[in-house]
C-alpha positions as CSV (number, residue, x, y, z in Angstrom):
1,X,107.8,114.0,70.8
2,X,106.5,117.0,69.3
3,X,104.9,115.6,66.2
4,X,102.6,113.9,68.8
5,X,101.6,117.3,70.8
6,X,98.2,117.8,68.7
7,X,97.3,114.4,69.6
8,X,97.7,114.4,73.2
9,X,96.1,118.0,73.5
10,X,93.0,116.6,71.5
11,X,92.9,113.8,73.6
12,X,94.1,114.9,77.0
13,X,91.4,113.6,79.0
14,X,91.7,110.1,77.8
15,X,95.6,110.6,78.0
16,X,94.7,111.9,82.1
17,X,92.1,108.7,82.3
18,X,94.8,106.4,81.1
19,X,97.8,108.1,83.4
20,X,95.6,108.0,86.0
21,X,94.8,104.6,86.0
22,X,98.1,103.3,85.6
23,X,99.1,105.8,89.0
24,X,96.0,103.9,90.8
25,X,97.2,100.8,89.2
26,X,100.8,101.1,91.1
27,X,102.8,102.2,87.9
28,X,105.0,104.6,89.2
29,X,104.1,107.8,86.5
30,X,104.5,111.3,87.4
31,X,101.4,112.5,87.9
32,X,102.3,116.2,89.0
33,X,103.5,117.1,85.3
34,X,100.2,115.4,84.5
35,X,98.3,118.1,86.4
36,X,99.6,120.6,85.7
37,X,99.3,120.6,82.3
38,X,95.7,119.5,82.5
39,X,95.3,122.7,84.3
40,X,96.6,124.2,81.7
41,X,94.4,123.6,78.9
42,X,91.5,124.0,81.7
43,X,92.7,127.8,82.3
44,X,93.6,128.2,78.5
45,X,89.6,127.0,77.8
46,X,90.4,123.7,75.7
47,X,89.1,121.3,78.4
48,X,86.0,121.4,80.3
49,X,86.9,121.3,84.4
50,X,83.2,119.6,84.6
51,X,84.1,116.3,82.3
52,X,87.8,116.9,83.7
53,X,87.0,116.2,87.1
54,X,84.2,113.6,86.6
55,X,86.7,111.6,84.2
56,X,89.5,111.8,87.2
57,X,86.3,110.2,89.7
58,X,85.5,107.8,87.6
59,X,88.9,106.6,86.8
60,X,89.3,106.5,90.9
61,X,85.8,104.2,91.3
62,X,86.7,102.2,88.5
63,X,89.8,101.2,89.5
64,X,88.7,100.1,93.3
65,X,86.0,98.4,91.9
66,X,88.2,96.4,89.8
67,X,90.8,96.0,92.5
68,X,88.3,95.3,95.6
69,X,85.1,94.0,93.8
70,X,81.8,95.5,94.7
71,X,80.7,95.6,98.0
72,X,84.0,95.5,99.5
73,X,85.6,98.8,101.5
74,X,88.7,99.3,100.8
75,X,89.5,100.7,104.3
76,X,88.7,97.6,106.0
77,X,85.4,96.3,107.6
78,X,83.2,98.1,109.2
79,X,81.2,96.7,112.0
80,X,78.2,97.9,113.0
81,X,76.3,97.5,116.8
């Protein structure tokens, strides 16, 4: 596991994309260890919080667009008077 450290650390907001998908996607993953050491290499200044936290939102749309379809609330319907 160790040899593939540098890797994951390069890549750790496509490696947070892809755990967060698969969480949103009903795999159950850990996603706490996830977090924390994203925050991590947030507070150590090897990630950016900006493209960090726009990469988590997008993950989040992308999956309930591709679950739901577009157009469609996920809470139910909403009717309006």
């Amino acid at each position: 596991m160790t040899q593939h450290l540098p890797a994951i650390v390069e890549n750790a907001q496509w490696v947070l994309f892809a755990w967060i998908l698969a969480n949103q996607g009903g795999v159950p993953v850990p996603v706490v260890p996830a977090l924390f050491g994203v925050g991590a290499l947030i507070a150590s200044g090897r990630l950016s919080v900006v493209t960090t936290m726009v990469g988590n939102q997008d993950t989040c749309i992308n999956r309930a667009l591709l679950a739901d379809g577009p157009g469609e609330c996920p809470a139910g319907s909403v009717s309006l008077p």
